[in-house]
Phi, psi and omega in degrees: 000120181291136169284164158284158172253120203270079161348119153274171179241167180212097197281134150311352177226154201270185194263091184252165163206144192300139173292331193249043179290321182266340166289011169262340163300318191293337188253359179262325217291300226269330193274334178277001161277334196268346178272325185081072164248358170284044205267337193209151204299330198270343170293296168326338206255318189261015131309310173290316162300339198243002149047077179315279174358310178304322186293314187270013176250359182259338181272357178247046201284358169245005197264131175321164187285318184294336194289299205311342179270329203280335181262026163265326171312301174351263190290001154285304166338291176281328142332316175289315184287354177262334171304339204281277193271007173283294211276316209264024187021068147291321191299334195254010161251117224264007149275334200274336166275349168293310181281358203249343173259014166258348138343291171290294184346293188296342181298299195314284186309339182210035178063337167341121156287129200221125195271097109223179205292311165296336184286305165319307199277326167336293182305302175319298172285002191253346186274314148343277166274004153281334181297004203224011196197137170275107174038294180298327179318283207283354149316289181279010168261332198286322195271347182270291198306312175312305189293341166291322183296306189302330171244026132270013157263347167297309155327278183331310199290315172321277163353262194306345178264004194046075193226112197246100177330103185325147175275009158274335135296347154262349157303329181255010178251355198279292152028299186272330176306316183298330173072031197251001184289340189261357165303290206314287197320314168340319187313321195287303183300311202300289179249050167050132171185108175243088193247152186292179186275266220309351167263331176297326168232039174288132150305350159265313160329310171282335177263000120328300167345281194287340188290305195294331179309281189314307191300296181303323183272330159279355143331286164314337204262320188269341098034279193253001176311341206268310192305315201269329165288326165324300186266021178068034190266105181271347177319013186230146221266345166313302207278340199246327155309311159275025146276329180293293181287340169068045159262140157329150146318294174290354172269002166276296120029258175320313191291313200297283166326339204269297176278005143336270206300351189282323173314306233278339189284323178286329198288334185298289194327293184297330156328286140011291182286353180299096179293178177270151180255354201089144208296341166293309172278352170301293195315287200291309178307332178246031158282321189287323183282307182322332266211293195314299173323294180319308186301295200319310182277323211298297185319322186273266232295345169291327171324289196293326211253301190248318180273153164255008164335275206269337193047052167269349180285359179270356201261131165310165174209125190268182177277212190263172175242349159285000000 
């Protein structure tokens, strides 16, 4: 793997991180020994190197210590079913991931108890944020976790066939692999944030929504493309550029970043275009973009600053392009 040269980037917003960051690490360190995803000295080591908590406490920078464990819980959990499906060739088996995420399902939908280490903590954490979401809430995190699973069954299929996606198909599936649509729903239990359906599903609200995805999901991609071409992962928007395009590696890179930056411009732009809801949903709306904001720097400075995930601080990083 050739190195890179990194764009850096630079967001118009600003950088928070939650106060209750290390007892919330401190209550996730305890919860994945206690789920038993911990079996070994080097699983522990690299649980430390990689300091979930931190993510979620920079895209959740107000939420109480209890919410803030459970959506740290959260996203540890899917960093493990994705570690799963990288390291354990889960990802490339596209009936046995069907069955192991219809699992989950039943969990979500009907409460099922499923004995394994993911299907347990799983069960822990949907019981968690059901005492904390209303019916309707909990319908729509239910309908984000489907579209997530489904497209890690997209994912699977790609896999198992050596099939390397058009970048207008991984441009319309990454949104869901990433799993950040169930971040989002989230936003209400974690920092009390209450907006009506007709403000939630207003077309510029979703396209803030999908804008804060791409931006935190092609980051990410430039982040981790070295990790993921390694393990022969074509899932990434660096790497499906340059098959497609018969681009060098660092000019894929650049192309990736271009349209990075292309978001962060639409997402600014569209604030701006937001209309009034009336000054009680005005108030929650712009707490709820505040949430948006938060994902968007929590995904870099957590990259960069805090996990040892990606080993990007190994990468040059040039000036800016914003």
């Amino acid at each position: 793997m050739p190195t890179i040269i990194l764009p850096r980037i630079n967001y118009p917003f600003p950088s928070l991180i939650n106060q209750h960051v290390e007892a919330a690490h401190e209550q996730n360190l305890q919860w994945v020994q206690a789920s038993g995803f911990m079996n070994t000295t080097e699983a522990l080591t690299r649980f430390n190197r990689s300091r979930f908590a931190w993510l979620a406490a920079r895209a959740f920078p107000h939420a109480e210590l209890h919410e803030l464990c459970i959506i740290a819980n959260f996203n540890t959990w899917l960093f493990m079913l994705d570690d799963q499906c990288d390291e354990a060739q889960l990802g490339k088996k596209t009936v046995y991931l069907e069955s192991i995420t219809d699992g989950f399902m039943d969990i979500l939908k009907h409460n099922k108890q499923i004995d394994s280490v993911l299907g347990n903590s799983l069960s822990d954490i949907w019981r968690r944020m059901q005492q904390l979401g209303s019916s309707a809430w909990q319908q729509r995190f239910i309908r984000s976790m489907e579209e997530y699973f489904t497209s890690c069954h997209w994912e699977a299929g790609n896999r198992a066939v050596g099939a390397t996606p058009t970048v207008a198909e991984y441009v319309t599936m990454r949104p869901y692999t990433g799993a950040l649509f169930a971040d989002v729903e989230a936003i209400e239990i974690i920092e009390k944030v209450y907006l009506p359906a007709h403000v939630l599903q207003h077309f510029i609200v979703q396209r803030l929504v999908l804008a804060c995805n791409n931006i935190v999901c092609w980051s990410n991609d430039i982040f981790s493309c070295a990790k993921e071409a390694k393990q022969g992962d074509v899932h990434n928007l660096v790497l499906v550029l340059e098959h497609e395009r018969k681009l060098a590696l660092q000019d894929a890179v650049n192309e990736t970043a271009r349209m990075h930056d292309e978001e962060v411009k639409l997402f600014t732009a569209l604030e701006k275009l937001l209309p009034s809801f009336g000054a009680e949903a005005d108030k929650e709306l712009e707490r709820f973009i505040a949430v948006l904001r938060s994902w968007i720097t929590a995904n870099y400075d957590w990259s960069f600053h805090d996990t040892k995930r990606y080993q990007v601080q190994e990468v040059e990083v040039v000036s800016s392009r914003l």
